[in-house]
C-alpha positions in Angstrom: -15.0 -41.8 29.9 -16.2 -38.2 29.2 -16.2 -36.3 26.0 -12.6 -34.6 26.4 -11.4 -38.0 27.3 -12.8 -39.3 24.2 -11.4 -36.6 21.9 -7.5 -36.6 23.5 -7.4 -40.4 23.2 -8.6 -40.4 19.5 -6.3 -38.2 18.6 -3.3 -39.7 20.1 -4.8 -43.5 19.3 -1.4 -44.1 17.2 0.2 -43.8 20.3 -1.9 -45.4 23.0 -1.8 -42.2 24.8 -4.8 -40.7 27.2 -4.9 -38.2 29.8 -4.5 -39.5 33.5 -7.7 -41.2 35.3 -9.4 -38.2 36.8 -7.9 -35.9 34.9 -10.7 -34.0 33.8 -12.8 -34.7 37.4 -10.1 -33.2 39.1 -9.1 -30.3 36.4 -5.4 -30.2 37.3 -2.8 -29.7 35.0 -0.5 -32.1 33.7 2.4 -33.2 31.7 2.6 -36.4 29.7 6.2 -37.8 28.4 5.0 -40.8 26.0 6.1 -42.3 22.5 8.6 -39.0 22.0 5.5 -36.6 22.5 5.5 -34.1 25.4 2.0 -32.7 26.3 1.2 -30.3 28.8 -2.5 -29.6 29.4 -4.5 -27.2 31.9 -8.2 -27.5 32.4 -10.5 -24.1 32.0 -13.9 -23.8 33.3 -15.5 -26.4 31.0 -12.3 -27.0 28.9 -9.0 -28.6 28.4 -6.2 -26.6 26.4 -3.1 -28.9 25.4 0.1 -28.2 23.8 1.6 -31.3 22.2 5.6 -31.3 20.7 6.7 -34.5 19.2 10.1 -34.3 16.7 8.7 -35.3 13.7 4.9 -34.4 14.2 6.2 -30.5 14.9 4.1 -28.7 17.9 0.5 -28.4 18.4 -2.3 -26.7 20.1 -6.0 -26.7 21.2 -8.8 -26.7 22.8 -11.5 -29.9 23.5 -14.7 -28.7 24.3 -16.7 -30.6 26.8 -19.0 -31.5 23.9 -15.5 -33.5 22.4 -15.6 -30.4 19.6 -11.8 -29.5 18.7 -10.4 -26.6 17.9 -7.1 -25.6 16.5 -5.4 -22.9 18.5 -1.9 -21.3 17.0 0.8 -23.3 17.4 4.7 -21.8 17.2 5.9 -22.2 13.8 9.2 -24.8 12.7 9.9 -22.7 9.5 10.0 -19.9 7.3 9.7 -20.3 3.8 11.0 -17.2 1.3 11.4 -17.3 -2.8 14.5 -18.4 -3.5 15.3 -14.9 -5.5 13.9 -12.7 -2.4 16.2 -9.8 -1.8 17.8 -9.4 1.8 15.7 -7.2 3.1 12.7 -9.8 1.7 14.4 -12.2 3.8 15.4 -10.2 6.6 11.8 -9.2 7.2 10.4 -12.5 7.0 12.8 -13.6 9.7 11.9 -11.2 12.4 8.1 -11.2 11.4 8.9 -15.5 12.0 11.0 -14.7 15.1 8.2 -12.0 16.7 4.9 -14.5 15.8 6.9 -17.4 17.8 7.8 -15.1 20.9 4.0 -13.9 20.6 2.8 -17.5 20.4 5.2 -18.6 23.7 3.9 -15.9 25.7 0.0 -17.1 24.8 1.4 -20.5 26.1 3.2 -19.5 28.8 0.7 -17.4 30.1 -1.8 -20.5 30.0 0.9 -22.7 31.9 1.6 -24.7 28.6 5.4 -23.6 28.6 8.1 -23.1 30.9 
């Protein structure tokens, strides 16, 4: 077991989840449906890039270096969060800034294969 192999499995131990045998030998995408998570990953030239969704975990992604290093990529947001005495146009604004992050964040995935 490589490095990346390592790293995925650690981090979803809890769940007894690890990428397919020869995942990373062969670098081709993949999609695992396991314990209520869904992960998607694609392989870059000495990487793996996941996106993980589970319902109570919220959504996830990154990038395991062949080293096993981890990094944190942006993730769409679940919520919003505004003072409870913001005016409407406080609110308004916090919406669409919410609403144009997440469409950003879904194109990044999408362009990488992560998404549909």
């Amino acid at each position: 077991m490589n490095n990346i192999e390592k790293t995925f499995a650690k981090m979803f131990s809890t769940w007894n989840i690890q990428l397919p045998p020869n995942a990373v030998a062969l670098k081709q995408p993949g999609e695992i449906t396991q314990a209520g998570w869904f992960i998607r990953y694609v392989f870059g030239a000495d990487y793996l890039d996941y996106y993980a969704d589970h319902r109570m975990a919220g959504p996830s992604h990154g990038r395991i270096h062949p080293d096993g290093r981890h990094e944190s990529l942006e993730a769409p947001q679940v919520m919003y969060v505004v003072p409870g005495d913001a005016d409407e146009s406080t609110r308004q604004k916090a919406e669409e800034e919410f609403y144009a992050n997440n469409r950003r964040i879904h194109e990044e995935l999408r362009a990488k294969g992560l998404v549909d």
